[in-house]
N, C-alpha and C positions, 0 to 999 in steps of 0.2 A: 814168685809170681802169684799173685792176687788171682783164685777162682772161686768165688763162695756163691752161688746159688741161694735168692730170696723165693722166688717163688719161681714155677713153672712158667714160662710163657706161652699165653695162649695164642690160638689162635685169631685173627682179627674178623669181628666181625660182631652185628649184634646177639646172635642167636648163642653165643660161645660167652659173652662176657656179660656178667648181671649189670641192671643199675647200681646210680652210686646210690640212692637210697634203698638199695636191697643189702649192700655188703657189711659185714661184723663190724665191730667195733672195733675202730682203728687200734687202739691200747692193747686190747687183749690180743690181736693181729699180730701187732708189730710184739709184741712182749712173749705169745709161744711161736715165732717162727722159730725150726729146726735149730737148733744150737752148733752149728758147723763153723768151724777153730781154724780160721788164718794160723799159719804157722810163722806166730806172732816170737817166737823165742828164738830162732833162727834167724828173722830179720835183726832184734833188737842184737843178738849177737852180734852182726853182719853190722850196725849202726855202730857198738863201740869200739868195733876193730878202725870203723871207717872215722871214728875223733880220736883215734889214738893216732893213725895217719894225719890226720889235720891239724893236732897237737905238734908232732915232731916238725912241719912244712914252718912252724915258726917257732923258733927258737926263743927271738925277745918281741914278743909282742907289744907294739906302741900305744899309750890309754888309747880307749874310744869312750865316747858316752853314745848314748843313744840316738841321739838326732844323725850323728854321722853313722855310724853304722847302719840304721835309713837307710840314708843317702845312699852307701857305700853299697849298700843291699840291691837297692833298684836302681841302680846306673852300672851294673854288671850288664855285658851284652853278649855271654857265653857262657854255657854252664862250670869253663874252669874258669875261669873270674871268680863265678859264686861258689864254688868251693874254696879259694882261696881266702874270699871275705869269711865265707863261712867256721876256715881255720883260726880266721883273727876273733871273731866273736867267741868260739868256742875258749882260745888262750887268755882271753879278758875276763873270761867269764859273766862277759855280760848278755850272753846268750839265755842267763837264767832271767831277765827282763821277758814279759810277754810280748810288749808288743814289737821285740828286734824276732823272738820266736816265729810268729807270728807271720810277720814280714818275711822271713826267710824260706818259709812255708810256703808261701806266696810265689814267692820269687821262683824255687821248683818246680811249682804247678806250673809256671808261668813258660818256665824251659822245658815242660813237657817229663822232668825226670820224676815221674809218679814215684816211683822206687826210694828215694832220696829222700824224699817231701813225706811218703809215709813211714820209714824208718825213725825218722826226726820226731815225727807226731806220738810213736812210742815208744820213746825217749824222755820224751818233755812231762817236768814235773807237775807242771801246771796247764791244764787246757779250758781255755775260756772259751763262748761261744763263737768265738771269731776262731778259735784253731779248728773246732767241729766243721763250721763253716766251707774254711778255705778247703779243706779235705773232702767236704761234700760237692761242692762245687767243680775241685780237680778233676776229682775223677767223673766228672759228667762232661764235662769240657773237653777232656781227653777220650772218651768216647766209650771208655769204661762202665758202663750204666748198673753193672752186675754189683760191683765195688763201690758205685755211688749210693746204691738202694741199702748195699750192706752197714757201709757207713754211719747215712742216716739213721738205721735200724738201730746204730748201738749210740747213735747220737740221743735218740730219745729214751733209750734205757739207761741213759747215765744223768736223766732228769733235768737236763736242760730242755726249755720250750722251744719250738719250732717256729720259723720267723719266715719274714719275707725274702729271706735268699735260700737257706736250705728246704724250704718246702716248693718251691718252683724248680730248685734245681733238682728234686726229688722226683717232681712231675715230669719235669723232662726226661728226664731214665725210663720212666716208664710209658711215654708219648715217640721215646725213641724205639721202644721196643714189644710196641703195643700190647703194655702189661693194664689193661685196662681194671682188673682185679685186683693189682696193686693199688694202683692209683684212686680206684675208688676205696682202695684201705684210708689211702693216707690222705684224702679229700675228707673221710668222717674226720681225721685226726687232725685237720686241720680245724672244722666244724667245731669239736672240741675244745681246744685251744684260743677258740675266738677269733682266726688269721683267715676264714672262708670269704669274710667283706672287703681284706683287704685286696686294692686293686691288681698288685704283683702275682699272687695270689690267686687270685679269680683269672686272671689272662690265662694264667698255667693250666688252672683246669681246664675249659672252654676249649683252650689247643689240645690239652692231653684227649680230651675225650672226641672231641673232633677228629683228632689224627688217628685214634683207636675205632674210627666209622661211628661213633656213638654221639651223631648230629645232633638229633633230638635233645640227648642230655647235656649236648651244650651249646644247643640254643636258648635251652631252659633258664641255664647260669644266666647264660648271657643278659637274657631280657630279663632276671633278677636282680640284676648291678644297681645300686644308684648310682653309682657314676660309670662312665667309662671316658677309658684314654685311645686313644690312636691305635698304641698298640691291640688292646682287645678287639675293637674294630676289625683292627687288621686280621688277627689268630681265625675271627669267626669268619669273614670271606676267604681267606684262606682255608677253613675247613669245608666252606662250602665247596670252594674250588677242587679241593684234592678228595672231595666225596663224589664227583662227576655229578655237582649241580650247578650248574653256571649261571641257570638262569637266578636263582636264589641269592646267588655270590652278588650277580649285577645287582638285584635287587636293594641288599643290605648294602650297596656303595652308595645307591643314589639317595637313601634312607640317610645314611653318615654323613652325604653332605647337605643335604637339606638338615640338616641339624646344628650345621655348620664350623664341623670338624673337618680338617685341611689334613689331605692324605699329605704322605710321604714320598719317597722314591721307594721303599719298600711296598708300600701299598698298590702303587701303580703298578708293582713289576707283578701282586697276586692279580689285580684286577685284569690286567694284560692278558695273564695266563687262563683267566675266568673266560676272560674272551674269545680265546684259539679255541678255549672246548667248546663250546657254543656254535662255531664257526657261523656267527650270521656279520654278514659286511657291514651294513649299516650300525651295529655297534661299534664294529672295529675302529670306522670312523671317527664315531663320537667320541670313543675315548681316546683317542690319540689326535685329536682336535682338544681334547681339555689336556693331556700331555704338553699340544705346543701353546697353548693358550698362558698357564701358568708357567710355561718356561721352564719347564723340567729338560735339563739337560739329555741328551739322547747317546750317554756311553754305552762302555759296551755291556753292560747287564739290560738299561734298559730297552736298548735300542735295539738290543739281539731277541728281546722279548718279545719288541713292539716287529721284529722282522717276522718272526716264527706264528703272532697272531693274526697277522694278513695273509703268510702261506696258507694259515690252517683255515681261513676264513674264503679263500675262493681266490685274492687276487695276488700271485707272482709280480704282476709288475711294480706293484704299492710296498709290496717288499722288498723289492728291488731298488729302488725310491730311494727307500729309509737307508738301506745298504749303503747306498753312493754318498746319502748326506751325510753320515757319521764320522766325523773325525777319527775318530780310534777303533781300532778292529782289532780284537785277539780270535786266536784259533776258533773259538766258539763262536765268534759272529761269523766269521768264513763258511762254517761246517754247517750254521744256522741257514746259510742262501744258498749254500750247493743241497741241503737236505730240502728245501722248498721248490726249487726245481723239479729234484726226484721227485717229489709228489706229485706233482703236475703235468709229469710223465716231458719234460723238459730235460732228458738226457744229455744232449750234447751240450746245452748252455751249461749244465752241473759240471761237464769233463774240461770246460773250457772255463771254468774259473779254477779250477787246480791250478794249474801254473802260473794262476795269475796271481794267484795266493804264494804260493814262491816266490814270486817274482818281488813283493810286496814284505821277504823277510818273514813270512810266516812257515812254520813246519808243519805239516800235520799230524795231529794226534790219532786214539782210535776211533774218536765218535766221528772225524772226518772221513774215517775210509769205511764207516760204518754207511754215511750218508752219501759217499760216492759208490759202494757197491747198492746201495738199495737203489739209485738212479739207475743204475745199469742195468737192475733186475726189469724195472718197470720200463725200460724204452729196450728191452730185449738185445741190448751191448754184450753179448758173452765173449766175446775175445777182449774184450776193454776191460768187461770186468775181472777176469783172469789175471790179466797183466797186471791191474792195481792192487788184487789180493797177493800176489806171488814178490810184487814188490814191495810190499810193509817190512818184512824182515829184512829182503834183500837189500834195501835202498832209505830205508829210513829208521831200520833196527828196534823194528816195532812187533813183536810176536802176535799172529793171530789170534783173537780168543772167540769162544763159542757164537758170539753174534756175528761174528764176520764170517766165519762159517756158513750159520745159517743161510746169510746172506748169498754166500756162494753156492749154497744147496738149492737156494730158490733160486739164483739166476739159470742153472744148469738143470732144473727142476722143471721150470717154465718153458724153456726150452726144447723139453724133451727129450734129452737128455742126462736119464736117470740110471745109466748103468755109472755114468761120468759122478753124478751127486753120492752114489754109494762108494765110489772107489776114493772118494776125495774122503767119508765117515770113516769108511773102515780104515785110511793114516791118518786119522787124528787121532791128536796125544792129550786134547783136551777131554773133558769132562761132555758127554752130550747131554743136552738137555730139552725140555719140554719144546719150546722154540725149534728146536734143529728138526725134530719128528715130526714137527707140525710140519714145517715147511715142506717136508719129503712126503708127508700125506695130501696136503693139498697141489702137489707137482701129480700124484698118483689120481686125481679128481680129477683135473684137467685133461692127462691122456689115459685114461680108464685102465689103468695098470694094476687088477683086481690081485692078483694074489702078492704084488709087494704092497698094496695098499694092506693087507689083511696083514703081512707082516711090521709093517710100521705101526698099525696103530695095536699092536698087541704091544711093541715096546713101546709107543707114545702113552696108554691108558696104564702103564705099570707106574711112569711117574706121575702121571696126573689123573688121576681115577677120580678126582670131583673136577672136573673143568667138562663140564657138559658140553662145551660148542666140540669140542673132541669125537663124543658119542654121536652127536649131530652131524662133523662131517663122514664118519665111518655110514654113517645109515643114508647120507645123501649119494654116496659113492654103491652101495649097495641097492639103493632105489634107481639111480642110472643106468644098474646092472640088470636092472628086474629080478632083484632075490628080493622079493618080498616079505618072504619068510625070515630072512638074517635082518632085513629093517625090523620086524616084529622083535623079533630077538633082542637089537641094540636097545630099543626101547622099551622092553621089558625090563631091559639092565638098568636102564635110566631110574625106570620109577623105584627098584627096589635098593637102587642109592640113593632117594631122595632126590636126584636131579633131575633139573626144569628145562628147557630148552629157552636160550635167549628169546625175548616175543624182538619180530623186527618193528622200527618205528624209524619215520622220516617224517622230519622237519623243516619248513618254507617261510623265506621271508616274507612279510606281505606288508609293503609301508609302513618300517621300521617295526613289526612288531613279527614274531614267531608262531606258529603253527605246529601241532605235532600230529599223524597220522598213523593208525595199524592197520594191517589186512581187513578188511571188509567195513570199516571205520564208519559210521553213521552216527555220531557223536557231533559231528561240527553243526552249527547252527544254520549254517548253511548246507546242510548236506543235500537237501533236493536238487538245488540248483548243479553241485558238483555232479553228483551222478547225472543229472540232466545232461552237463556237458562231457563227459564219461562218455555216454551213448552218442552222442553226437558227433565225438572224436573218434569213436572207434570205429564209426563206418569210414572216416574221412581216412583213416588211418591203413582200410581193408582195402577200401577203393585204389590208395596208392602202392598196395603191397604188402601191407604188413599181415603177416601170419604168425597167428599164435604158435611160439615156440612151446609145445606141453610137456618137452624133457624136463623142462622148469621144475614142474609139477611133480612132487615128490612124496604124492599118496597115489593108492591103488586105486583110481576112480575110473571114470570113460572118460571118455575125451572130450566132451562136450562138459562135462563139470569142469574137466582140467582147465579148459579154454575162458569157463566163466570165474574162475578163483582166480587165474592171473589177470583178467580183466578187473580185477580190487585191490593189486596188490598196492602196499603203501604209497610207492613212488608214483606209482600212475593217480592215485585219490589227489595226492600234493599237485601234481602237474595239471591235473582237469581244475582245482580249488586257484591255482594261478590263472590258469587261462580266465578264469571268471572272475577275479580279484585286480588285474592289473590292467592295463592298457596294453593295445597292439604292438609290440618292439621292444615290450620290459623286460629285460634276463629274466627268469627263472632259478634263483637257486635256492639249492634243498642239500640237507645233513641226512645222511642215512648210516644208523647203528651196526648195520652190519653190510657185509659185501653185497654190492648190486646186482641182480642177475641176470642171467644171459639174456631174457626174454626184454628186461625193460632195459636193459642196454640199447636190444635192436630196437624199440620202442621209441628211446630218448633221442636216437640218432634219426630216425624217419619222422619223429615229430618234429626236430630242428628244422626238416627242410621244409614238409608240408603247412608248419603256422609259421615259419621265419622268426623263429621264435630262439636264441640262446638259452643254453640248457647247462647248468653247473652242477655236478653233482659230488659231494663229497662223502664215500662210502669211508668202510672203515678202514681200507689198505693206502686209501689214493683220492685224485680228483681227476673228473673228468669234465672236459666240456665239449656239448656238443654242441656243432653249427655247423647250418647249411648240410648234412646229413651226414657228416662224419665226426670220430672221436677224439681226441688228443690222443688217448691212449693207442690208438690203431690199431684197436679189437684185441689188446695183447694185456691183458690185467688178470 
């Protein structure tokens, strides 16, 4: 077994990883890492026992020359096939040819036997840059990335250059394993070498540093290219995407076609996914109008894509839509429409496509009972959801794991129901984790259950001591309590870990383009007029009833400050800048970064009825739509 250790992995993030024009010099790098010894003499042992066996398997071996042994090599379709071929080359002895070596190397990787393929590699009398290669490549494909990087390492101490397949596949070891300190090693060493310009090359990096959160530095590659291909394109809206910038991601798509480079099916499925994070509809449209425009087929990669970017975007039925039209469905497009449901807080239509998903020859996996317990959670099913969780093992021989837990911690959490969520922790035989604690602190917010909230989040803050919104809900839960003092406290804890409190921000569509808002927000260019209409709604608002809710309000102020900071808070700035931006009957909808609060809940529901206005709002757990004064969610989120 292959463990060799290149470098430490860090942590992800910018503050943790240098630029690539800060890191050493790739050579001297790569040339004093740690000298740590595969136990390279016990395999090579372990290699002549296993052609001493392949020797005896044939007795009179029949010529081959090399074209057929090829052949013979790559039309094996089991790894004892290619041992047996492997026995006939060895008895010919025309194994000592490179490129039947070579091939057979290949052919290992190919069937996944790392173990074989590198035994073989040192064996061989001869290695050219295709046996370095294929060995660099294996083990990065197999998902070995520790092996891969090692590899490479003694690939360039054996003085062979670095090309366009072992230095991508190098970058990807380290893109997989957000070694962003390696990568910027072997990015100088590519500089080096002369291989930075080429295209295979440059993609690598722009993803590697992308996927390591380090945007900047490879946006910088990027707009240095003289050329680029599709794939680059793609890497960079992809990193925008998986960096939670979507607006940026959309940006550089519509940039690549005005340039008049022609995406792909892979392109589409990142831009899709730019779009669900976004959640604004009017994109969602357009890009899945140029979807059917060009005629992109609507399988089930894309079309499970294009389902989950109309849930995430406001409209269940458009997903629903896609659903019905798509020819082929696997379990993940199923699990895709009953998880769009649950957000929508559409419980019973999510329990009522189970069986119809059986019924259709489909089984469910865990991400489907992941996304029929989270329905349950959000439309308040606790006997449903019971029964679903208890029957994985029992009925479809599926063992629960820490998310389906959690899942059942928060439906029996919400509930209130919390001596029921600790008896269900204390028999679990899985691992708990960050997620399972959360869940049972934020059950503990809900119904003000102050001394198990004090014990959860002492074991929630042991595993995750930088996750700040953590400290955040302990100090909201303490503010509801009026220990003002223990709020001081958490937040004392905060600054002296360096942690920030998420800022909240909400965003509106306003004909086809976005809007972004924070607490007391005076930035927009139109902000007189909002706050104009601010003041003017909130008599209309007072006149029909609404009372500021100030438990909201989670500083020690009076009551008349409390009343005037939730009259700014984000979502109320978005919904007065609609009312003054749209026409009489326009929906409303808006993205909000973190959970909605109670106060503009009651807010969004009494403003539906008083302006006849639909109200959409997508927080970070759920959607909600309000009309005519009441919630989808039925005040239960």
């Amino acid at each position: 077994m292959l463990c060799v250790l290149i470098s430490p992995k860090p942590a992800r993030g910018r503050n943790l990883a240098p630029r690539f024009l800060s890191t050493p010099p790739a050579a001297a790098a790569l040339a004093t890492s740690p000298d740590q010894h595969l136990p390279w003499r016990a395999e090579q042992q372990q290699q002549l026992a296993t052609t001493e066996e392949l020797r005896s398997e044939v007795a009179r071996p029949a010529p081959i020359d090399t074209n057929s042994a090829i052949f013979a090599l790559l039309s094996c379709r089991s790894l004892a096939q290619l041992k047996r071929v492997h026995a006939q080359v060895v008895c010919t002895a025309i194994l000592a040819v490179p490129s039947v070596a070579n091939k057979l190397l290949y052919v290992y990787t190919r069937h996944g036997a790392l173990a074989d393929a590198h035994g073989l590699f040192r064996t061989m009398g001869e290695r050219d840059k295709v046996s370095w290669s294929v060995m660099v490549g294996g083990f990065g494909k197999a998902g070995d990335h520790r092996n891969c990087l090692v590899m490479f390492r003694e690939f360039v101490r054996s003085g062979s250059r670095a090309d366009s397949y072992t230095l991508p596949a190098a970058l990807r070891a380290c893109r997989d394993t957000s070694d962003s300190n390696m990568g910027g090693t072997i990015h100088q060493l590519a500089c080096k070498v002369g291989m930075d310009a080429d295209l295979f090359v440059s993609a690598a990096l722009v993803n590697m540093y992308a996927r390591c959160g380090l945007v900047v530095d490879a946006r910088k590659l990027f707009d240095g290219m003289p050329a680029r291909d599709l794939v680059t394109w793609t890497v960079m809206i992809d990193g925008y995407a998986e960096g939670e910038n979507p607006v940026d991601a959309l940006a550089l798509f519509d940039r690549m076609l005005l340039q008049g480079v022609r995406p792909d099916k892979v392109t589409m499925v990142t831009v899709v996914s730019a779009c669900a994070k976004l959640g604004a509809l009017h994109k969602a449209k357009t890009v899945h109008d140029y979807i059917l425009g060009k005629k992109f087929p609507l399988d089930v990669i894309l079309g499970t894509a294009v389902i989950d970017m109309y849930a995430k975007c406001g409209s269940v039925d458009a997903a629903r839509e896609v659903f019905d039209q798509m020819k082929e469905k696997n379990v993940i497009s199923w699990s895709a429409m009953i998880s769009a449901y649950g957000i929508h807080g559409c419980g019973k239509e999510a329990l009522e496509l189970f069986p119809v998903m059986l019924q259709n020859g489909v089984l469910p996996n865990q991400i489907t009972f992941i996304s029929i317990l989270y329905a349950c959670s959000h439309a308040g099913l606790v006997d449903e959801g019971r029964q679903f969780f208890y029957s994985m093992a029992r009925d479809y021989n599926i063992e629960p794991d820490v998310k389906h837990y959690t899942c059942m911690v928060d439906i029996l959490g919400r509930a209130g129901r919390l001596g029921e969520a600790m008896e269900l922790m204390d028999g679990m035989t899985v691992e708990k984790d960050e997620g399972l604690w959360g869940a049972l602190l934020g059950a503990c917010r809900i119904h003000r259950d102050m001394s198990l909230a004090e014990k959860t989040a002492a074991s929630l803050l042991e595993l995750g001591p930088k996750n700040p919104g953590y400290y955040v809900l302990l100090s909201n839960i303490y503010a509801n309590a009026g220990r003002w003092e223990d709020v001081a406290k958490v937040r004392e804890l905060m600054t002296s870990r360096g942690l920030k409190k998420t800022p909240g921000w909400t965003w509106i569509e306003i004909n086809s383009e976005t809007h972004r808002f924070n607490v007391g927000d005076k930035a927009h260019p139109q902000a007189a007029q909002i706050y104009q209409m601010l003041r003017s709604l909130s008599r209309k608002m007072e006149l029909a009833g609404y009372v500021p809710d100030t438990n909201f309000v989670l500083h020690d102020v009076d009551e008349e400050l409390k009343a005037e900071f939730l009259y700014t808070h984000s979502e109320k700035l978005a919904i007065a800048y609609g009312l003054v931006a749209t026409p009489q009957g326009t929906a409303i909808r808006m993205v909000k970064n973190l959970r909605i609060c109670g106060d503009c809940h009651t807010f969004c529901k009494l403003l539906s009825a008083v302006e006849q206005r639909e109200v959409v709002v997508r927080d970070a757990n759920r959607f909600h739509h309000f009309k005519e004064g009441s919630c989808s969610c039925g005040d239960y989120w």
